[in-house]
ZALUMRO-924929 format. One record per residue (C-alpha): residue in three letters; x, y, z; residue number from 0. Coordinates in pm, whole numbers, plus 32768, in hexadecimal, padded with zeros to 4 digits. Each point is the difference from the previous one (the first is absolute). Example, Ala and Ser with C-alpha at 12.3 -4.5 7.8 and 13.67 -1.06 7.14 Angstrom:
# residues 2
SEFI res px py pz n
SEFI ALA 84CE 7E3E 830C 0
SEFI SER 8089 8158 7FBE 1
This chain:
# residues 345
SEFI res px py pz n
SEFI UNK 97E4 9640 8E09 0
SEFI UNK 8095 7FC8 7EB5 1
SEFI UNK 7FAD 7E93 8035 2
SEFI UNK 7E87 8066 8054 3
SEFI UNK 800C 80D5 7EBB 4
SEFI UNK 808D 7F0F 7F21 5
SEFI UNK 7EC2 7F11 8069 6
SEFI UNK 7F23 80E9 7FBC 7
SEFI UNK 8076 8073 7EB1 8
SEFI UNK 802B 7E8F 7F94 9
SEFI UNK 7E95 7F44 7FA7 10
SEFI UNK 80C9 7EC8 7F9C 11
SEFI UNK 7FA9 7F4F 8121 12
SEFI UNK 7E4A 8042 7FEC 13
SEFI UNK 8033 7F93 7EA1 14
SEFI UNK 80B9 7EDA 803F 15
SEFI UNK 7EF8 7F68 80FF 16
SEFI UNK 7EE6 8070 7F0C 17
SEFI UNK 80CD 7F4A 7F05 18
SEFI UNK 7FFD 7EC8 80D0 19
SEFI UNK 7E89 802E 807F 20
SEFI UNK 7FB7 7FF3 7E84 21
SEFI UNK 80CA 7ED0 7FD4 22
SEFI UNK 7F6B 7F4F 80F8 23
SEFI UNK 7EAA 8028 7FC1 24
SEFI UNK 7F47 7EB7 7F51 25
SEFI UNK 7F16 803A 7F0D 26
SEFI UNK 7F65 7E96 7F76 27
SEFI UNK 7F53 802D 7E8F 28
SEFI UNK 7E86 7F58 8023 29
SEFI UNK 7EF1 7FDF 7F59 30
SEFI UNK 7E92 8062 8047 31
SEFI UNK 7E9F 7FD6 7FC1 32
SEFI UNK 7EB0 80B3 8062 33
SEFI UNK 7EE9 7F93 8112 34
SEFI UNK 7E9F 8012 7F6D 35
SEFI UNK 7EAF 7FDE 8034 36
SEFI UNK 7F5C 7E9E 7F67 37
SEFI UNK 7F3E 7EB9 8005 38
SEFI UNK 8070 7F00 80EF 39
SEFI UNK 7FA5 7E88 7FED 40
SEFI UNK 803C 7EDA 80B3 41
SEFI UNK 803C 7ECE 7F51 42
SEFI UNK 801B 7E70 8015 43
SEFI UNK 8103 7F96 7F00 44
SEFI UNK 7FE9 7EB5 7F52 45
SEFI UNK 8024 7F73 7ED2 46
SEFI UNK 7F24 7F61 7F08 47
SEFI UNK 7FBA 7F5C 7E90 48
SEFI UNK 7EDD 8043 7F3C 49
SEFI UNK 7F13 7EED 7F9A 50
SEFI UNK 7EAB 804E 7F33 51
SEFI UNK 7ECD 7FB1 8090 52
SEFI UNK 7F81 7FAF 7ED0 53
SEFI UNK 80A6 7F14 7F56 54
SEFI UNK 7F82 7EC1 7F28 55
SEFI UNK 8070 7EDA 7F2B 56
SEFI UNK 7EF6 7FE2 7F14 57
SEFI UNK 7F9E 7EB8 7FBB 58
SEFI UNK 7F2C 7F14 7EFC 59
SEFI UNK 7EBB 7F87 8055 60
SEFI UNK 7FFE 7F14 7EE1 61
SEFI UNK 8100 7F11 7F26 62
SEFI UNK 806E 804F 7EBE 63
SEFI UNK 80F0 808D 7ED3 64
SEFI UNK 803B 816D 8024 65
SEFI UNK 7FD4 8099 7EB3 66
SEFI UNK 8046 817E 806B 67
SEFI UNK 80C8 80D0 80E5 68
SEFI UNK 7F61 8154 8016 69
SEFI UNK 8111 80D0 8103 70
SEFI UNK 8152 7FBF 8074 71
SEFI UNK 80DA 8046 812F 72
SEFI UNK 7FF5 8169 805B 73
SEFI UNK 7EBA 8056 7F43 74
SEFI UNK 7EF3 80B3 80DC 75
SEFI UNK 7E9F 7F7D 8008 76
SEFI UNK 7EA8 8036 8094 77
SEFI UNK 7F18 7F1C 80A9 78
SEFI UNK 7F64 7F25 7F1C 79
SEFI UNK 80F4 805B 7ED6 80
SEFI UNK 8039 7E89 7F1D 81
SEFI UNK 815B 7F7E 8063 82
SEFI UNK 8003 7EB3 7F40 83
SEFI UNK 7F10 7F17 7F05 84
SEFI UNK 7FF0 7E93 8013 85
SEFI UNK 7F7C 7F1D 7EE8 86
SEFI UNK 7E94 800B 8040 87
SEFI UNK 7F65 7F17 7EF6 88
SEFI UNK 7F62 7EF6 80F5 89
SEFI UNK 7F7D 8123 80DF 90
SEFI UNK 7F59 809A 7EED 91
SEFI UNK 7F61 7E96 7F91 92
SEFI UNK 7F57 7FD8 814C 93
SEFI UNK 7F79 8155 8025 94
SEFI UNK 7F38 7FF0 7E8D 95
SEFI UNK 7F96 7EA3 806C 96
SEFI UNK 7F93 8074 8142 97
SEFI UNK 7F5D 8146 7F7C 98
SEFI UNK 7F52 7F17 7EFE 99
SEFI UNK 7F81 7F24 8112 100
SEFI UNK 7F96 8119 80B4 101
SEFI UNK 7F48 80CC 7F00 102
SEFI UNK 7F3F 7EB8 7FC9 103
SEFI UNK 7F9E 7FA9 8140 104
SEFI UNK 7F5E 8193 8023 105
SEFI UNK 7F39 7FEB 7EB3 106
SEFI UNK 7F6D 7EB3 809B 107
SEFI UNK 7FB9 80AC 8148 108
SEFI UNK 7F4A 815D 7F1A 109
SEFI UNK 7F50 7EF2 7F4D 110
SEFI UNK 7F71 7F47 813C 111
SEFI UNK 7FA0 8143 8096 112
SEFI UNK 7F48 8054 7EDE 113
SEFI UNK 7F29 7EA4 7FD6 114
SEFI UNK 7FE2 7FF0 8182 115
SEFI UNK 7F30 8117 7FED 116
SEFI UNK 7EEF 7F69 7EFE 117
SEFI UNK 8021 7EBD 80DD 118
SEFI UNK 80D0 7F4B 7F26 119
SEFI UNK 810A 7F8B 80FD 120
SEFI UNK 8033 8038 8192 121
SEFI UNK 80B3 808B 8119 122
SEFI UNK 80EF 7EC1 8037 123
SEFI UNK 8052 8008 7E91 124
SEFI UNK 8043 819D 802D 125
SEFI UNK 80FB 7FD1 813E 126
SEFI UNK 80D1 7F02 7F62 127
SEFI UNK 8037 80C7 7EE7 128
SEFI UNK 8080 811E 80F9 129
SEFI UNK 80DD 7F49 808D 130
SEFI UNK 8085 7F71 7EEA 131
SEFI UNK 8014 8157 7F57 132
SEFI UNK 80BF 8068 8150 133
SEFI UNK 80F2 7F00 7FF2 134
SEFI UNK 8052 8015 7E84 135
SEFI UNK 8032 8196 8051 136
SEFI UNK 8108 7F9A 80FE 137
SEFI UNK 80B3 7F04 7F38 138
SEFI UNK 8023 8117 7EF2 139
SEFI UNK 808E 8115 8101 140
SEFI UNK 80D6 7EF5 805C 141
SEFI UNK 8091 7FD0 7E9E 142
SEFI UNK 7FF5 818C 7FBE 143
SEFI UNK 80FA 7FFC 815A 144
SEFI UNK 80B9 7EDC 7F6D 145
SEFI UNK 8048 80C7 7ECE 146
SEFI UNK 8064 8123 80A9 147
SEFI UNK 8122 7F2D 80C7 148
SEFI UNK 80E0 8028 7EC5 149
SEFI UNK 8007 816A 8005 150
SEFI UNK 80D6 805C 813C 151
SEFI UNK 7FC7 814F 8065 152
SEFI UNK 80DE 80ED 8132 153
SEFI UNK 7F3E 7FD6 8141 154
SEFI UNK 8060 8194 804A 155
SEFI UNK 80AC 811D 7F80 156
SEFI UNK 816A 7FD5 7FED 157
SEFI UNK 8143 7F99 7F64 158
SEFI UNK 8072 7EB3 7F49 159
SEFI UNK 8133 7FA2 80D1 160
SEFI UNK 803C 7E80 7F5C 161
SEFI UNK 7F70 7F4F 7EE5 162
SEFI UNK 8014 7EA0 805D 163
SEFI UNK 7F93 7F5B 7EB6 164
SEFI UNK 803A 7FEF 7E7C 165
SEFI UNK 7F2F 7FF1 7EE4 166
SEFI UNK 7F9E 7EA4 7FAD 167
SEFI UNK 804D 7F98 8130 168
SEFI UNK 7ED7 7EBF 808F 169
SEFI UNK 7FC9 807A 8157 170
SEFI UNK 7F2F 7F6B 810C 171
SEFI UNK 7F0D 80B3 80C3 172
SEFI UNK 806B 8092 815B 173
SEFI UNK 814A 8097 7F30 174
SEFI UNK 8095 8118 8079 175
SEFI UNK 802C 80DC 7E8A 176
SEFI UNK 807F 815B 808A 177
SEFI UNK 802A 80F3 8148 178
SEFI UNK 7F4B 8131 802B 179
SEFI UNK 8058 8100 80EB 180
SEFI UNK 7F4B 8150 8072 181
SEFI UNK 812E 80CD 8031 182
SEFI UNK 7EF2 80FB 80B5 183
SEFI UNK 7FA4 7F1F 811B 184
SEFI UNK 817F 7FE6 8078 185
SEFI UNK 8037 7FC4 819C 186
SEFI UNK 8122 7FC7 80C3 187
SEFI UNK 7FEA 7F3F 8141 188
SEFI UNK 809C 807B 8107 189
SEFI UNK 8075 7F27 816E 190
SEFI UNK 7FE3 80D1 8120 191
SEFI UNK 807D 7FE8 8163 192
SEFI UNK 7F0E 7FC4 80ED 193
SEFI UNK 8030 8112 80CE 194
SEFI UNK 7F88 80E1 7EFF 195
SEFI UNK 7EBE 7F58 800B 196
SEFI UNK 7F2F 8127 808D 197
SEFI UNK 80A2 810E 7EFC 198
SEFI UNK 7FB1 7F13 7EC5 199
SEFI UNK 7E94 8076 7F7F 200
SEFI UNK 7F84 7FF6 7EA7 201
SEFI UNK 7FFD 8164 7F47 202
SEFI UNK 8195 8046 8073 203
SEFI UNK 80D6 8085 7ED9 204
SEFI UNK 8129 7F1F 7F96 205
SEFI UNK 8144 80A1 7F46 206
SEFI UNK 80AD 7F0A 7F2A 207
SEFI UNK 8166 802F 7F7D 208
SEFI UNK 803F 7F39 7EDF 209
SEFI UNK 818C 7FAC 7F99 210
SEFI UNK 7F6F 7FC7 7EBB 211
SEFI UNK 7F62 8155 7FBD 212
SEFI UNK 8100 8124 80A3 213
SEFI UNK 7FAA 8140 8097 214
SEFI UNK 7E85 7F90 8001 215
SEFI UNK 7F0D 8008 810C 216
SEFI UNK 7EC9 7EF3 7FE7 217
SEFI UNK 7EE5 7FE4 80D7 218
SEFI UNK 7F2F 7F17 8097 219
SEFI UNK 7F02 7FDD 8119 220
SEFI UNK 7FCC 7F09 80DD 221
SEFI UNK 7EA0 7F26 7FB3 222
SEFI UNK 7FF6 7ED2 80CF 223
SEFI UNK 80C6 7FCB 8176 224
SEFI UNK 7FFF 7E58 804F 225
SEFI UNK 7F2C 7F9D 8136 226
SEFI UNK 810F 7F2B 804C 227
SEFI UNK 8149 7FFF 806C 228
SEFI UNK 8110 7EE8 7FAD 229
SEFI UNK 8070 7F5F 811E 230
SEFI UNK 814A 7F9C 7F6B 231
SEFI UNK 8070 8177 7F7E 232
SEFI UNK 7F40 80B1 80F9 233
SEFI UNK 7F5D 80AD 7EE1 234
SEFI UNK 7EE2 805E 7F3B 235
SEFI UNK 7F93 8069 7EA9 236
SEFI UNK 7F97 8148 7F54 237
SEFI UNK 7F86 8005 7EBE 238
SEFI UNK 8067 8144 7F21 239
SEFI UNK 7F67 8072 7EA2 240
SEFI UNK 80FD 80A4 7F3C 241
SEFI UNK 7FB4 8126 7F3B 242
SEFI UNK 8070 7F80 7E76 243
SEFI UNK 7F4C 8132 7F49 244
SEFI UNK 814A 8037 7F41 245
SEFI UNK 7FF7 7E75 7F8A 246
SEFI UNK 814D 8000 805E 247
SEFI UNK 8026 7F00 8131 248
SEFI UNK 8013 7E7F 7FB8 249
SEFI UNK 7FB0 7EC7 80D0 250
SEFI UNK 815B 7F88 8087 251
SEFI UNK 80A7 818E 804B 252
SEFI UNK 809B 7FF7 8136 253
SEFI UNK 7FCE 812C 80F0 254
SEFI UNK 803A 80A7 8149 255
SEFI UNK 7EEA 8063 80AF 256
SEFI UNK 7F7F 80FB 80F8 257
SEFI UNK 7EC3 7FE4 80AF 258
SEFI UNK 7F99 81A3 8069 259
SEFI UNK 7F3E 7FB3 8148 260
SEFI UNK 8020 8151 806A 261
SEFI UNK 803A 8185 7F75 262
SEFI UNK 8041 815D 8091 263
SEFI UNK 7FE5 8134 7F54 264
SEFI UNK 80FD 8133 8028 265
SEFI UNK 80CC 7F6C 80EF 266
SEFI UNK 817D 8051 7FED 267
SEFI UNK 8101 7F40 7F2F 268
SEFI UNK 814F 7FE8 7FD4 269
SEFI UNK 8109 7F64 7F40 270
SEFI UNK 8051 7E86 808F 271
SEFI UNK 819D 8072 7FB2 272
SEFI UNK 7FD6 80EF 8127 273
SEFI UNK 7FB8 7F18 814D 274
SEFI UNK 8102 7FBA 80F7 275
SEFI UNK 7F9A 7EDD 80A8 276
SEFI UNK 80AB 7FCA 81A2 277
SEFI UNK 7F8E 7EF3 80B9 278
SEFI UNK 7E8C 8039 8010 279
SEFI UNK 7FFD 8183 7F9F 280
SEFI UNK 8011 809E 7EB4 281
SEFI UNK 80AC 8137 7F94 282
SEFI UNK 7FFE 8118 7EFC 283
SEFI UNK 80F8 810C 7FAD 284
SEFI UNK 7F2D 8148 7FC8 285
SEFI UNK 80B0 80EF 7EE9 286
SEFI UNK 8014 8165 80D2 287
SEFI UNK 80D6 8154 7F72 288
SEFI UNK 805D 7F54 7EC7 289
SEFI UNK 8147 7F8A 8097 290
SEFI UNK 7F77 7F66 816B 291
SEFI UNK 7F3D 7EBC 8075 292
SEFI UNK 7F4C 7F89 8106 293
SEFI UNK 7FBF 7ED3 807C 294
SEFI UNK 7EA1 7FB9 803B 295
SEFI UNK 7F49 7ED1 807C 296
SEFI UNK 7EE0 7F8D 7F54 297
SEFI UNK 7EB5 7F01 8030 298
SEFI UNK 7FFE 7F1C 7EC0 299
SEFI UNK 7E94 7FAF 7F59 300
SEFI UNK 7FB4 7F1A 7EEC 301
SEFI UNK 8129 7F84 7F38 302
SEFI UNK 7FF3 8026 7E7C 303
SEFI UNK 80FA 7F99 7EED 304
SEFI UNK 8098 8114 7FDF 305
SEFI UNK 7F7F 8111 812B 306
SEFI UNK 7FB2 8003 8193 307
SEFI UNK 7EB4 8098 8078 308
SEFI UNK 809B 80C5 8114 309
SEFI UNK 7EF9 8025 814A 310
SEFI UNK 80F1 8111 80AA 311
SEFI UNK 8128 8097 8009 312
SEFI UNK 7FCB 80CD 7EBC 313
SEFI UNK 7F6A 80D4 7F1A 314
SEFI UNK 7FA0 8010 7E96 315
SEFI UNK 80F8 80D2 7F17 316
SEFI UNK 812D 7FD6 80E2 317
SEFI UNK 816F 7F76 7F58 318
SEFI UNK 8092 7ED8 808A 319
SEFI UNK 8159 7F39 7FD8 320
SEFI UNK 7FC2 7EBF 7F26 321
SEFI UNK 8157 7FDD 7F9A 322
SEFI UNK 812A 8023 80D5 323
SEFI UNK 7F39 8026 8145 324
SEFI UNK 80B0 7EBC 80B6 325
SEFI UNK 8122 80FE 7FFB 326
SEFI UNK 7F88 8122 80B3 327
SEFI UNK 7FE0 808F 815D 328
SEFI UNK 7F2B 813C 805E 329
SEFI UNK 8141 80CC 8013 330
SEFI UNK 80A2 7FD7 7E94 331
SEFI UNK 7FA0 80AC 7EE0 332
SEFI UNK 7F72 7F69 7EA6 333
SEFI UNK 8014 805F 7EBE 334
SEFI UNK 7EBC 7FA4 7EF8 335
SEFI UNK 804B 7F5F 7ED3 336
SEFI UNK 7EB5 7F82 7F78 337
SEFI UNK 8072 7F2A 7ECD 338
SEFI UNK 7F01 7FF7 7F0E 339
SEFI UNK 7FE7 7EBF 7EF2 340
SEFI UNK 8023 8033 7EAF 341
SEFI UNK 7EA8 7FB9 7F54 342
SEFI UNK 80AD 7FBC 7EB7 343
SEFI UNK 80EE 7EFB 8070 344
C-alpha cells in the first residue's frame, strides 16, 4: 500500500512520457500558397523571330551624280517623302525640248481646226495633226517621268535602316541607295506540328516573351495558317502580326511564343510548386487546422508557366504545401513560414 501510494503521489512518470510524446513529435516548417479562381489557357509553345512585312531597298530608276542626301539612318519618313536628288540637268533639257515640241504641234492642230472650218484645209490634214499632237504629249510625260527619276522618294511610311550611298557618288540605275522598314507591319513566322493542324485558325491570340524586353507581355494574332504542310518537318506555317504600338520591337528580336488556342474562365488554379506527381496520378497536400495536411488527389487541366488549372480535387481559397511538401505524410504536423521577398533588395 505504501508502494500504491507512493505512485500515486508521484506524477513523474505521466510527465516523463508526455515529455517524450513531445519529443517525438515532427513538425516540418513549409511553405504555402492560396487556390483561386482564374483564366485558364492552353497553349502551343514555339519560338520565333520577327521579320517586317514591309520592308524595301529603294532603288534608282535612272544614272547619275547624287547631289543631295535628304535623311539618314534612323530618320522616320512618310510615303512619298524625298530621300535623295540626282543631277538632273539632261532630264530637264529633254522635258523643255519636248514641251516645246509639244506646245507647237497643238497651236498647229487649234490653227487647222480653225481654217478647216472656212474650208481652208481637210479632215486628213486634221487627223495627222492629232496624232502627232498625241504623240508629242507622250514624249513630254515621258521626259516629265524621266525627270522625276532623280528625286527618290520612300515607297511607304517607315524608318531609314541603311544608307547605301554618298554624296557625289556616279551611280547606275537599278542601285540599291537605302532600306526602309515599317516597324508597324512586323510578323513572326511560326512552324507548327502537323498534328495541330485542325486547332491552327486565323484570329488565335499569340503571347510573345521577348529576352530582350523583361517582364513584358506582347501580343499577336494569328493572320494567315499555310495550306500546306512540309513533308520533310512534318510542319506547316502560321503567320502572326505583332502588336508594335509601343515602337519598341525590332526586326531580328528573338522570342518565345505561345499560340492561346483555347481559354476557360473561373476555373480553379493553383500554384505549379504544389503537385506531387506518382506514376500517372497527381497529388496535393490540403492545409487543414493550421497545423494538419491532407493529402488529396487531384485532375490536372491546362498547364501554365507558372500555375495548374485544377479539374477536381479542390477548391478555390484553400492553403496548400508548395514548399517542403515532398517531406510530409498525413500524420505529421507543419509549421507555416511564408517568407516574403524583400521588394527593396
Amino acid at each position: 500500500m505504501l508502494l500504491v501510494g507512493c505512485q500515486r503521489n508521484n506524477p513523474t512518470n505521466n510527465e516523463d512520457k508526455n515529455s517524450k510524446e513531445e519529443k517525438d513529435k515532427i513538425i516540418i516548417n513549409v511553405e504555402t500558397s492560396e487556390s483561386y479562381l482564374g483564366e485558364a489557357k492552353a497553349t502551343f509553345k514555339s519560338t520565333a523571330v520577327l521579320a517586317a512585312d514591309k520592308a524595301a531597298m529603294v532603288t534608282t530608276k535612272t544614272a547619275g551624280i547624287i547631289l543631295d542626301i535628304k535623311v539618314e539612318e534612323g530618320d522616320s519618313v512618310e510615303k512619298g517623302d524625298l530621300l535623295m536628288v540626282l543631277e538632273s540637268d539632261e532630264q530637264r533639257l529633254a522635258l523643255k525640248s519636248a514641251t516645246a515640241n509639244y506646245e507647237k504641234s497643238l497651236n498647229n492642230l487649234q490653227r487647222a481646226e480653225q481654217l478647216v472650218e472656212k474650208g481652208l484645209t481637210n479632215k486628213e490634214q486634221i487627223d495627222n495633226l492629232k496624232f502627232e499632237t498625241k504623240s508629242l504629249k507622250a514624249s513630254m510625260d515621258q521626259a516629265k517621268m524621266n525627270l522625276s527619276f532623280t528625286q527618290i522618294r520612300a515607297p511607304f511610311d517607315g524608318l531609314v535602316t541603311q544608307r547605301l550611298i554618298k554624296i557625289g557618288n556616279l551611280i547606275q540605275a537599278a542601285t540599291a541607295v537605302f532600306e526602309v522598314v515599317d516597324f508597324n507591319s512586323l510578323q513572326a513566322k511560326i512552324d507548327v506540328p502537323e498534328h495541330q493542324w485542325h486547332i491552327m485558325k486565323s484570329g488565335l491570340k499569340v503571347e510573345f516573351d521577348f529576352d530582350a524586353i523583361p517582364d513584358q507581355l506582347i501580343t499577336g494574332e494569328i493572320i494567315r495558317v499555310s495550306p500546306i504542310i512540309d513533308s520533310n518537318s512534318g510542319t506547316f506555317e502560321v503567320t502572326v502580326a505583332v502588336d508594335n504600338s509601343a515602337g519598341i520591337l525590332r526586326p531580328g528580336l528573338f522570342a518565345k511564343a505561345n499560340i492561346v488556342f483555347d481559354e476557360r474562365n473561373d476555373v480553379v488554379l493553383v500554384n505549379k510548386d504544389a503537385i506531387i506527381r506518382e506514376d500517372d496520378s497527381s497529388y496535393i497536400y490540403i492545409v487543414e487546422n493550421e497545423n494538419q495536411v491532407k493529402k488529396q488527389a487531384v485532375e490536372l487541366g491546362y498547364e501554365m508557366p507558372d500555375v495548374y488549372e485544377i479539374k477536381s480535387g479542390l477548391s478555390p481559397q484553400q492553403q496548400v504545401v508548395t514548399t517542403g511538401k515532398n517531406n510530409l505524410t498525413p500524420d505529421v504536423e507543419i509549421n507555416v513560414v511564408n517568407y516574403e521577398q524583400d521588394i527593396s533588395l
